[in-house]
NUDO-60351 format. One record per atom (N, C-alpha, C): y negated, x, z. Coordinates in steps of 0.05 Angstrom, whole numbers, padded with zeros to 5 digits, always signed. Atoms other than C-alpha are relative to their C-alpha. Example, Ala and Ser with C-alpha at 12.3 -4.5 7.8 and 13.67 -1.06 7.14 Angstrom:
// residues 2
+00024+00018+00000/+00090+00246+00156/-00024+00018+00000/+00024-00016-00001/+00021+00273+00143/-00022-00015+00014/
// end
This chain:
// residues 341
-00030+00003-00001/-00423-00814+00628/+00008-00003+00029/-00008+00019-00024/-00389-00849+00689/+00016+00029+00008/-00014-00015-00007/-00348-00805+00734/+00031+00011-00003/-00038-00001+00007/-00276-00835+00709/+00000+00006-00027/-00004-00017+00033/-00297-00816+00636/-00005+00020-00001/-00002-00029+00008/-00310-00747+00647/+00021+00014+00010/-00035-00008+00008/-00248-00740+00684/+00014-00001-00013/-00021+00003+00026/-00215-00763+00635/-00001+00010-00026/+00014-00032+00020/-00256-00714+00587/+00014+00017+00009/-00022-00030-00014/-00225-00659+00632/+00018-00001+00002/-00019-00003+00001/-00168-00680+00638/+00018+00011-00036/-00006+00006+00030/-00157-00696+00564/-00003+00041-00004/+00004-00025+00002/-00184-00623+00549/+00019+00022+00020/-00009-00009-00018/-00146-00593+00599/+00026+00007-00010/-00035+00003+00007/-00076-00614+00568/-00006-00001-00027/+00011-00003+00035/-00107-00600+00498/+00000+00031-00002/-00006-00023+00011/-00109-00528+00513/+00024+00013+00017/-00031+00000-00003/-00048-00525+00551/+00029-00007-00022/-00013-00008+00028/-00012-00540+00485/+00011+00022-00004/-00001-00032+00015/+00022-00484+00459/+00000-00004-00030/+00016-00002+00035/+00001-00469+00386/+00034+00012-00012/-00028-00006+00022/+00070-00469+00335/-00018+00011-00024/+00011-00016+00022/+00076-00428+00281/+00035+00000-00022/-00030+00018+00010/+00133-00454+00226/-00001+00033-00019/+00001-00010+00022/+00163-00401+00180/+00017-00006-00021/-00023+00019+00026/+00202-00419+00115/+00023+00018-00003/-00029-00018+00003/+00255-00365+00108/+00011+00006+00022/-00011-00003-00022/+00306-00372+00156/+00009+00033+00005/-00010-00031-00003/+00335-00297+00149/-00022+00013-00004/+00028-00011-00017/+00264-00264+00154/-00011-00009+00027/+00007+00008-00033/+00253-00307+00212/+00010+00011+00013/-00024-00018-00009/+00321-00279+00242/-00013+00027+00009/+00006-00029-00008/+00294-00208+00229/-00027+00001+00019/+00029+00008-00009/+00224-00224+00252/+00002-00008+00031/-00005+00006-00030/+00248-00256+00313/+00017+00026+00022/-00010-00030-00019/+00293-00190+00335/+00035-00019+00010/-00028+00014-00013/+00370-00205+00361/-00014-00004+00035/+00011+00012-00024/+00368-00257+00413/-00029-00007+00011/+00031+00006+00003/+00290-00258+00405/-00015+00026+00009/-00003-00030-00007/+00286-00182+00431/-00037-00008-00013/+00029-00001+00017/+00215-00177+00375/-00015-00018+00016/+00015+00025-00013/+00186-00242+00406/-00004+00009+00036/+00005+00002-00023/+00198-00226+00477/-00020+00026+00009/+00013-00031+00001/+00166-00153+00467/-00026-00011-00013/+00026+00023+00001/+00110-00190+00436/-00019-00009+00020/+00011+00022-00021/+00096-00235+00487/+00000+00013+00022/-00005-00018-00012/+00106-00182+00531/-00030+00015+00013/+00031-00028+00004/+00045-00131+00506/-00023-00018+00006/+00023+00014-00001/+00001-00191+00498/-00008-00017+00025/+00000+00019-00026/+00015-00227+00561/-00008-00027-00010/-00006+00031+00011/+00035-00297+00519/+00030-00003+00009/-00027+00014-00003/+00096-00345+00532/+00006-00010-00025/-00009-00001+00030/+00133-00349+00459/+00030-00008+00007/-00029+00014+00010/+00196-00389+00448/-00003-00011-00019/-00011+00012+00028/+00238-00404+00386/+00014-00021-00003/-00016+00017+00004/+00261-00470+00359/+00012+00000-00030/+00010-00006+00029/+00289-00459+00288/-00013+00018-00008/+00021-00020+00018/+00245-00421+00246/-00033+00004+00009/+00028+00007-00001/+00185-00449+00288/+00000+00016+00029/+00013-00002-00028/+00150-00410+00347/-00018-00017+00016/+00019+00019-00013/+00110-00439+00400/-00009+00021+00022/+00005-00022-00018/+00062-00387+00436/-00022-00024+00017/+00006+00005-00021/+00030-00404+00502/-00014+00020+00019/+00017-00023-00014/-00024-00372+00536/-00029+00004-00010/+00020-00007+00007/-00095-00349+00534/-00015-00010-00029/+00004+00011+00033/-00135-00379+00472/-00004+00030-00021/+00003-00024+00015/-00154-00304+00453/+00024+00010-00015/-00024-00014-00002/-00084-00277+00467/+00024-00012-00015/-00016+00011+00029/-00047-00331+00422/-00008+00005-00021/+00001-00003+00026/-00093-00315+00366/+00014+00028+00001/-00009-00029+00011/-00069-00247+00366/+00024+00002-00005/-00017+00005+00006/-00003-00264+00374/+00009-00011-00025/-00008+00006+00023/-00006-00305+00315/-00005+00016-00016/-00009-00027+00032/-00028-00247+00269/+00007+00008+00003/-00024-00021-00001/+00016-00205+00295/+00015-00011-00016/-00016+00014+00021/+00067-00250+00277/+00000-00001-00031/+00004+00013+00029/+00044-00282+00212/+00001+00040-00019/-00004-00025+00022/+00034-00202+00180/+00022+00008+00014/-00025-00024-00002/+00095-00169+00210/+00025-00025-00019/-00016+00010+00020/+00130-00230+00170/-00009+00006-00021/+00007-00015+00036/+00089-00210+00104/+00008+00022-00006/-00013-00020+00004/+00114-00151+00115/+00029+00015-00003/-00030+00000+00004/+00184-00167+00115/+00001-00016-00022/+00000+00007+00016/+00168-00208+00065/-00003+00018-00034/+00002-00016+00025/+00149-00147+00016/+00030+00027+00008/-00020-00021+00005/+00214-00108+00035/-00004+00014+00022/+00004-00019-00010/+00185-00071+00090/+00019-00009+00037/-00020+00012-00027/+00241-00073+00156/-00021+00011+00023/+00009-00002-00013/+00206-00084+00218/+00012+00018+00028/-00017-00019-00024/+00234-00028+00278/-00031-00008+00032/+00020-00003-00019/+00205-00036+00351/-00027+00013-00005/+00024-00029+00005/+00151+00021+00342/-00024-00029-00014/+00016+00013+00016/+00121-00021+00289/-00020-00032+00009/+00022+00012-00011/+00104-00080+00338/-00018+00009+00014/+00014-00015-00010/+00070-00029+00385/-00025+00002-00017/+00015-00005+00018/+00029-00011+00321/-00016-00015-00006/+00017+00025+00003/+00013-00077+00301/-00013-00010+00025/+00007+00009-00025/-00013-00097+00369/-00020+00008-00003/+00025-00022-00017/-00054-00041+00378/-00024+00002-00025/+00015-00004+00037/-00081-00038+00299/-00011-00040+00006/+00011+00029+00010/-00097-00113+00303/-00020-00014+00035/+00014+00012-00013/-00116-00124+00374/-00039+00018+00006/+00026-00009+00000/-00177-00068+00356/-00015-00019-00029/+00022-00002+00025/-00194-00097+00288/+00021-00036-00016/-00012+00012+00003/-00165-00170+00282/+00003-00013-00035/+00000+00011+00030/-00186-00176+00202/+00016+00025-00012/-00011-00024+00008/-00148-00105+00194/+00027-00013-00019/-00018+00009+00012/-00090-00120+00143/+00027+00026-00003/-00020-00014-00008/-00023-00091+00165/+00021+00016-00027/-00014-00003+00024/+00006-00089+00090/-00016+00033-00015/+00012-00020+00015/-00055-00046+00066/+00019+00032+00018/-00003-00018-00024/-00033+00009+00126/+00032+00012+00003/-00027-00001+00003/+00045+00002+00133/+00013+00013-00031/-00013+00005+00026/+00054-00008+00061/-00003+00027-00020/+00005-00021+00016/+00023+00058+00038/+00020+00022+00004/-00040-00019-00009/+00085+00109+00036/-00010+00030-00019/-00001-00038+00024/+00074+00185+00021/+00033+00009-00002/-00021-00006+00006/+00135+00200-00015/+00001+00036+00012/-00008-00025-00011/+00170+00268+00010/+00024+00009-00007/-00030-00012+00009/+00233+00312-00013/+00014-00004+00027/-00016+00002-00028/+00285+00295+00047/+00001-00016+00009/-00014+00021-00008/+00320+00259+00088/-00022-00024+00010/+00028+00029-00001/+00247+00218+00108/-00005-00009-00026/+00017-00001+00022/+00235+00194+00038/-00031-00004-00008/+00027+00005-00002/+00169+00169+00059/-00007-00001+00028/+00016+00004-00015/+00121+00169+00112/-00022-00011+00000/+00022+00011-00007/+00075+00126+00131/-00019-00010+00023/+00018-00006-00017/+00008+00118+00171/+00004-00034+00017/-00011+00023-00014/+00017+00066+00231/-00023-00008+00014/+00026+00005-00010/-00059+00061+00249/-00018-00001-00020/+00017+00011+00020/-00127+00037+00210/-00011+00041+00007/+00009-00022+00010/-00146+00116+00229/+00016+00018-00010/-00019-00007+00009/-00080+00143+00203/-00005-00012-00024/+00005+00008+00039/-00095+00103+00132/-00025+00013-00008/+00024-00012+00001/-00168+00130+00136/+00005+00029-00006/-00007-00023-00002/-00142+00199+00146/+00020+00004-00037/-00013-00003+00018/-00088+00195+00086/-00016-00003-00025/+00017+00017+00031/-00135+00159+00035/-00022+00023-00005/+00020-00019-00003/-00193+00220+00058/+00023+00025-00011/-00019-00014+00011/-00135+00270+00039/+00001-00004-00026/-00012-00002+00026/-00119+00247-00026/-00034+00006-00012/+00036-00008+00010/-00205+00239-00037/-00015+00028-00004/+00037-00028-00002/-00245+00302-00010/+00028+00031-00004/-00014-00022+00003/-00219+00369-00016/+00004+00020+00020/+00001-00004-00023/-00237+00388+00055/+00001-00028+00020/-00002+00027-00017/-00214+00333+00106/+00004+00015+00030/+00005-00002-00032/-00231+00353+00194/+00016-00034+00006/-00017+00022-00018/-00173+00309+00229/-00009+00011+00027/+00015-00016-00023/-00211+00313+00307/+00016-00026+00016/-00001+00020-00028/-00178+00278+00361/+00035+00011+00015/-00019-00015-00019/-00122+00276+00416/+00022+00004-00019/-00029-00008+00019/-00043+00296+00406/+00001-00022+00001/-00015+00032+00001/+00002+00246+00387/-00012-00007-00025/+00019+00012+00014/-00048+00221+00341/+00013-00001-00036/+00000+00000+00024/-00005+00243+00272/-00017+00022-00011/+00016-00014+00013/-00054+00291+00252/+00005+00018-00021/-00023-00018+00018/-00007+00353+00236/+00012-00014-00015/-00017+00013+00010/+00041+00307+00215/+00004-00015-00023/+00008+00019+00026/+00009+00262+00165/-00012+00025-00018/+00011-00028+00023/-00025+00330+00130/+00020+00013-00012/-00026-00012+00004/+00044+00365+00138/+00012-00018-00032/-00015+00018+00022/+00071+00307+00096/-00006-00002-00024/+00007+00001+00021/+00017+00301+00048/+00001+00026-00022/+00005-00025+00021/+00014+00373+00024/+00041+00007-00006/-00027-00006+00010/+00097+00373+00013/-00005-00018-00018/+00008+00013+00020/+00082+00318-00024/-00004-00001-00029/+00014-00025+00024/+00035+00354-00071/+00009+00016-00003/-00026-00016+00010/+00084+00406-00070/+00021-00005-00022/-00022+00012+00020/+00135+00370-00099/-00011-00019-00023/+00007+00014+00020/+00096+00332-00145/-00015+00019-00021/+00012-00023+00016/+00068+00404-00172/-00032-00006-00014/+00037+00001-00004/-00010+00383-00150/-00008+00026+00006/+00006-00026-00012/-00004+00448-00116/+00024+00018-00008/-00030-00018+00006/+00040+00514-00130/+00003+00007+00025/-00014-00020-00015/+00042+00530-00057/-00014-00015+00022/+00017+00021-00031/+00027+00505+00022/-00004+00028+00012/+00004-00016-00012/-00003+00547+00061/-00019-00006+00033/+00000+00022-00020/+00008+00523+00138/-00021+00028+00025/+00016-00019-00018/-00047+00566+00190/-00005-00010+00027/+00015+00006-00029/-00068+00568+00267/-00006+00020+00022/+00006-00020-00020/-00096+00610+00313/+00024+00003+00020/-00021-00005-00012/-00040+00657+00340/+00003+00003+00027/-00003-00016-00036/-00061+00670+00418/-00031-00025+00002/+00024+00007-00015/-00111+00617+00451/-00023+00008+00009/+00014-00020-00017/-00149+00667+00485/-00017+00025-00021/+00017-00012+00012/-00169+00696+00419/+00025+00025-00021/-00012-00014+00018/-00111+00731+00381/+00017+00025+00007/-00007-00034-00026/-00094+00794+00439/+00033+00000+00000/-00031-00009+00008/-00023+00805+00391/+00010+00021+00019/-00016-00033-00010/-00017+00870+00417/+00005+00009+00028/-00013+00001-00027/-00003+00858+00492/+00026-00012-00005/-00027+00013+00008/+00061+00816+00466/+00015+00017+00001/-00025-00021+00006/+00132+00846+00461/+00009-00006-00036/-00009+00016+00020/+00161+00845+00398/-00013+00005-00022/+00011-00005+00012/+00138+00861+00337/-00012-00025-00021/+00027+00032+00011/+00085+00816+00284/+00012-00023+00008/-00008+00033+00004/+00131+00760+00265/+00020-00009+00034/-00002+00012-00032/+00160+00753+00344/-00020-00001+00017/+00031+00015-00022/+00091+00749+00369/-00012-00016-00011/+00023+00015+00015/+00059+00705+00327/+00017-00035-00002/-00024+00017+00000/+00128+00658+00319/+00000-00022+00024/+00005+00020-00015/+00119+00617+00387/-00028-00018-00009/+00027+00016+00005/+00049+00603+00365/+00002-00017-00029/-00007+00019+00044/+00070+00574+00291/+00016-00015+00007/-00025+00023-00005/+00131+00538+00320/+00001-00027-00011/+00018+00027+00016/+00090+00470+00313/+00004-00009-00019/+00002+00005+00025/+00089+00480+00244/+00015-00001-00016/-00022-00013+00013/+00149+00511+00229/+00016-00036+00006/-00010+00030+00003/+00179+00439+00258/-00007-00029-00004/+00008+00034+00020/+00135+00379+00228/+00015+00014-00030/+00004+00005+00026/+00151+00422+00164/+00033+00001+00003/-00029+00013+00001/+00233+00421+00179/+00010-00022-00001/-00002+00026+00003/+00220+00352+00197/+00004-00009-00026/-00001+00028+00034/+00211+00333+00122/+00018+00013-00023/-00015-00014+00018/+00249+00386+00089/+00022+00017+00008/-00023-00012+00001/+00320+00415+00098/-00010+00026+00010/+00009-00027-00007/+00315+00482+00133/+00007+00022-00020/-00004-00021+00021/+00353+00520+00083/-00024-00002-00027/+00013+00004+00022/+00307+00492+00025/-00028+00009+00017/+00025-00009-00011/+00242+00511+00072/+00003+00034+00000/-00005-00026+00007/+00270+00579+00082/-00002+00020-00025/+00003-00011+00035/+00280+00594+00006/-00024+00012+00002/+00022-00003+00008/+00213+00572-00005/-00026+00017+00012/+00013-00014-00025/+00182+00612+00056/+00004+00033-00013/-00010-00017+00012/+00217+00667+00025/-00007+00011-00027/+00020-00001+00030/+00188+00662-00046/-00029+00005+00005/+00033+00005-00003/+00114+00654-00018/-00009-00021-00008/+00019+00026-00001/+00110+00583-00036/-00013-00011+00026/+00018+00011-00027/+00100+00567+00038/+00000+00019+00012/+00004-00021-00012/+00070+00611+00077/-00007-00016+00026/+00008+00007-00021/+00062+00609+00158/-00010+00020+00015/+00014-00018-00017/+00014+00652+00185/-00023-00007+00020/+00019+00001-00021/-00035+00662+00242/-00027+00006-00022/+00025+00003+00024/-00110+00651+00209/-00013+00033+00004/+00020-00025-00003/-00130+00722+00219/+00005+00014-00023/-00012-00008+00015/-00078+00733+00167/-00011-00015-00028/+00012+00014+00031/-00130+00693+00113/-00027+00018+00000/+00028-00016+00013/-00187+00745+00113/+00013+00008-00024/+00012-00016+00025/-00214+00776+00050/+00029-00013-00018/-00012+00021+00027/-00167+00722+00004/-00013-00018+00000/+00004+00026+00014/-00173+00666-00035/+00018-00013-00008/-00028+00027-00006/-00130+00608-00027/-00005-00014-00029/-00011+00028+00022/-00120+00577-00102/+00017-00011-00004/-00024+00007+00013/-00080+00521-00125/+00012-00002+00030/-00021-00003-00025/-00058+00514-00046/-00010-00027+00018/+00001+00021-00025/-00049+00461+00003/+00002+00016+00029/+00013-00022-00013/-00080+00497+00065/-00003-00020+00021/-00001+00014-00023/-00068+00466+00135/-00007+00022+00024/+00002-00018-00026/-00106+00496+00194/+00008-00017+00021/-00015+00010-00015/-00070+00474+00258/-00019+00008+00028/+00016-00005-00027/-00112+00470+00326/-00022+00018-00008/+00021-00009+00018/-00170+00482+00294/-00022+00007+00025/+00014-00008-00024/-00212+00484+00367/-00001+00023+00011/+00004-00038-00006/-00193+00551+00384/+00001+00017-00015/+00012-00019+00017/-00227+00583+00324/-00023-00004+00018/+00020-00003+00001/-00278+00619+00336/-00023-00009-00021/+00017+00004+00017/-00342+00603+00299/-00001+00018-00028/-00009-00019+00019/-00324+00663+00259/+00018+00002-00017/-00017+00001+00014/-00262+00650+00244/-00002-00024-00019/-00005+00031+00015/-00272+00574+00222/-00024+00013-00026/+00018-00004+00030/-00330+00602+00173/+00026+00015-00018/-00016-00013+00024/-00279+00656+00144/+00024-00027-00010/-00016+00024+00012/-00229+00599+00138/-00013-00016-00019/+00009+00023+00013/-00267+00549+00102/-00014+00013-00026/+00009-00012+00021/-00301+00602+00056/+00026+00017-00018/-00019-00014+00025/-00221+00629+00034/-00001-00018-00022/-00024+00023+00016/-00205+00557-00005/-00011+00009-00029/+00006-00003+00032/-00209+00566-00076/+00007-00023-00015/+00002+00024+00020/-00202+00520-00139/+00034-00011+00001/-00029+00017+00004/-00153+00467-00147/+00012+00004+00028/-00021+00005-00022/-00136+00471-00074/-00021-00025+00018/+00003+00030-00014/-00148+00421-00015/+00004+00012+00029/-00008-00010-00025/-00151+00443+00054/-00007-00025+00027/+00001+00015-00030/-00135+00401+00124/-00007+00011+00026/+00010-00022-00021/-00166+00425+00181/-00001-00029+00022/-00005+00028-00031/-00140+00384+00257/-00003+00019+00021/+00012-00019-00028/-00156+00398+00324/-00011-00022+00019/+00002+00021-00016/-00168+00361+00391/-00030+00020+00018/+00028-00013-00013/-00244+00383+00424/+00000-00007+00027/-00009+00005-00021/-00212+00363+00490/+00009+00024+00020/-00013-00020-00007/-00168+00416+00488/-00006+00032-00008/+00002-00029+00012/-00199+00479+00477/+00007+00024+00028/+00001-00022-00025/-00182+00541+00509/-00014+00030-00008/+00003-00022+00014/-00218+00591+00483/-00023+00004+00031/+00006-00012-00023/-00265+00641+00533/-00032-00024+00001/+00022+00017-00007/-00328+00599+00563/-00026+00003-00020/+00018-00008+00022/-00377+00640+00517/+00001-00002-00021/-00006+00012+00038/-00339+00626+00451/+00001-00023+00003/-00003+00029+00009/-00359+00568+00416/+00018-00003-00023/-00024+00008+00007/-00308+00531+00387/-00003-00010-00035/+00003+00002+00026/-00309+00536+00309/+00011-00024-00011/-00004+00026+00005/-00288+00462+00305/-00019-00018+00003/+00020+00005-00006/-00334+00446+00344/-00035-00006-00012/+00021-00010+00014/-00393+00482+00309/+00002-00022-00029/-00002+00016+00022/-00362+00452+00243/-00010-00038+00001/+00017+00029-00014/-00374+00376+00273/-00023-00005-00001/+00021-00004+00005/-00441+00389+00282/-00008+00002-00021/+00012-00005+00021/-00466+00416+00216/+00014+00005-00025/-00016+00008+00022/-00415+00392+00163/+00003-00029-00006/-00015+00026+00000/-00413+00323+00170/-00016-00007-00031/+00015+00010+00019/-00471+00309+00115/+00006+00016-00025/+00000-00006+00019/-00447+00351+00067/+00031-00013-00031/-00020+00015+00022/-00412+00310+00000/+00027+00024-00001/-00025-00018+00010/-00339+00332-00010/+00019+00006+00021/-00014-00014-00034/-00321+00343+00069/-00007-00026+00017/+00010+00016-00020/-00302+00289+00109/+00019+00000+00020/-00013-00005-00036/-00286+00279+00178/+00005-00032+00008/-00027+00032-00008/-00230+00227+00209/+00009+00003+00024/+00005-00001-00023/-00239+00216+00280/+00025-00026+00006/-00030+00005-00010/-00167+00199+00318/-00016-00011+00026/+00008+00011-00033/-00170+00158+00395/+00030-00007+00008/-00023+00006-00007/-00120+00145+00435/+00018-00028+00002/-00014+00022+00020/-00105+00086+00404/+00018+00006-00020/-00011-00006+00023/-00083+00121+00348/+00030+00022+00013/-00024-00017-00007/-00023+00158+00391/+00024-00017-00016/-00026+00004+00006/+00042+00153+00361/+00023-00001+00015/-00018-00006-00014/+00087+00176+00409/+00013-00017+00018/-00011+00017-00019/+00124+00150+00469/-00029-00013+00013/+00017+00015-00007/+00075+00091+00498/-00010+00016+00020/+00019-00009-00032/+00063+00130+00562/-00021+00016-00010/+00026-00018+00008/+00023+00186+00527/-00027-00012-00008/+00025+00012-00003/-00029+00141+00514/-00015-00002+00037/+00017+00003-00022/-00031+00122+00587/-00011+00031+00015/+00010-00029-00017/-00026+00203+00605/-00020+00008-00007/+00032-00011+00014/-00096+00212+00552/-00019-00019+00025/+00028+00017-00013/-00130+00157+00586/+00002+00005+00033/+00007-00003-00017/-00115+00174+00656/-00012+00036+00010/+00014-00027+00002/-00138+00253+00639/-00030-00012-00003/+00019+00001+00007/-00191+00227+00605/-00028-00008+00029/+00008+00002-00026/-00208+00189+00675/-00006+00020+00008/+00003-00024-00011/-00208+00252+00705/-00013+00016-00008/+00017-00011+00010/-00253+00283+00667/-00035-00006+00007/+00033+00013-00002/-00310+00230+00668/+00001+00000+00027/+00006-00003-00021/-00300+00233+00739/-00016+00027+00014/+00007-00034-00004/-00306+00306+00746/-00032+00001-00014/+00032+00002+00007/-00371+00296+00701/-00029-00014+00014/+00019+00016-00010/-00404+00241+00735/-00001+00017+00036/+00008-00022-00028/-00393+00287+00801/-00020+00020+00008/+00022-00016+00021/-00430+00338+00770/-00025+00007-00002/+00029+00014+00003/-00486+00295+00759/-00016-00001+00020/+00017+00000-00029/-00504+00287+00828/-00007+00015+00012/
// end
């Protein structure tokens, strides 16, 4: 090949992927919503991905990276199928999709979004906004012991919280029963001021507000009040047996190995117990090992108990807390690889 035909190969190619790639949709008022007022959705888009996206009509035209347009286009193309089944798209939700599609680009946003745990209150549903947030829900309704292990943010409490009101109200269960180690350091109530329920009360807080979150405070109260829901510190589950209960241990890392055995040996029939916890954050004394921990190790193979590993991918929260996990996390492997030497 001569020198002026392969320039003209490169050139030709050159302004072939300089193109920007359109993308037509047929319903002008899903487009509308899809596109965001004034293009708001599109420019937040194009934004995360680092693409150039303008609207003519109903038709986009992204620009940029050959990788970074395909992603763009599934973003797109499912956050319209998903306005297409009814479901309204809110900022948050492109964050989600980004982050859910730019780990797993055959992931399907409908299966994930679309699943909705109904709830008594002003949330009528909640749903999981990550492929390990659907993992997590779908292991819930399956095994009868489900280990949620990873950072905050992640949903963990939150999505368990939800599911066992759920089953509450759908009378799967006669009763929730929400637990977590009351004192980091190992339980040392009796230095506190204040008697049981004002020492134990900062440490439940957590719980006491994902479960306000989904249900009216007066109607939680009642039921707190009856003994359908109970919120105690786990020291308060020796020598019972939890039947018939939706059984949420909460920072499951600072059990002791002792305590996570007596926990796991109260559950009784017809119940279902959630057990979360971040192995990051433990604070328990250097010599205690961390009964979450322990569990990790020598539970994973047994049928009936499974375990649903969270990353900081899977944060929910305000965007930065992702960057505050990953630049701890930095700080950790640094401190390790220091260590080393």
């Amino acid at each position: 090949m001569g020198t002026h035909s392969l320039y003209a190969l490169t050139f030709a190619m050159e302004n072939l992927e300089a193109k920007p790639t359109s993308l037509d949709f047929d319903d002008i008022d899903l487009a509308r919503q899809l596109f965001g007022e004034r293009n708001a959705n599109l420019q937040k888009i194009a934004k995360i991905i680092d693409v150039a996206i303008n609207a003519r009509g109903t038709t986009v035209f992204i620009d940029g990276d050959e990788i970074a347009a395909a992603l763009a286009i599934n973003v797109l193309s499912q956050l319209y199928n998903l306005l297409k089944e009814g479901y309204p798209i809110h900022p948050n939700d492109i964050d989600f999709a980004v982050s859910v599609l730019s780990g797993n680009d055959r992931a399907d946003l409908k299966e994930i979004f679309l699943d909705r745990v109904f709830i008594t209150s002003k949330k009528s549903a909640v749903t999981p906004k990550s492929l390990a947030q659907k993992e997590y829900i779908d292991a819930i309704r399956k095994f009868d012991i489900v280990f949620g292990i990873g950072p905050a943010g992640t949903g963990k409490t939150y999505l368990a919280m939800a599911m066992a009101v759920s089953a509450l109200s759908k009378g799967i269960v006669s009763r929730i029963i929400l637990t977590r180690p009351a004192v980091e350091a190992g339980e040392a109530l009796g230095f506190l001021p204040g008697d049981l329920a004002e020492k134990v009360d900062p440490y439940l807080r957590p719980l006491y507000d994902a479960l306000h979150d989904m249900m009216r405070f007066e109607k939680a109260a009642n039921l707190m009040q009856k003994g359908i829901i109970e919120v105690a510190p786990i020291a308060f589950m020796r020598g019972r047996t939890l039947n018939d209960s939706f059984i949420i241990l909460d920072e499951a890392q600072n059990t002791t190995s002792e305590q996570m055995k007596m926990f796991l040996t109260r559950i009784g029939f017809n119940s279902k117990a959630v057990i979360t916890g971040d192995i990051t954050q433990i604070d328990l004394p250097a010599d205690r090992t961390s009964g979450l921990i322990q569990s990790k190790d020598i539970l994973q193979n047994i049928n009936g108990i499974k375990f649903v590993f969270f990353s900081k991918r899977d944060v929910v929260r305000h965007k930065l807390v992702q960057e505050i996990i990953r630049a701890y996390e930095d700080l950790e492997a640094d401190k390790q690889k220091n260590s080393a030497k």
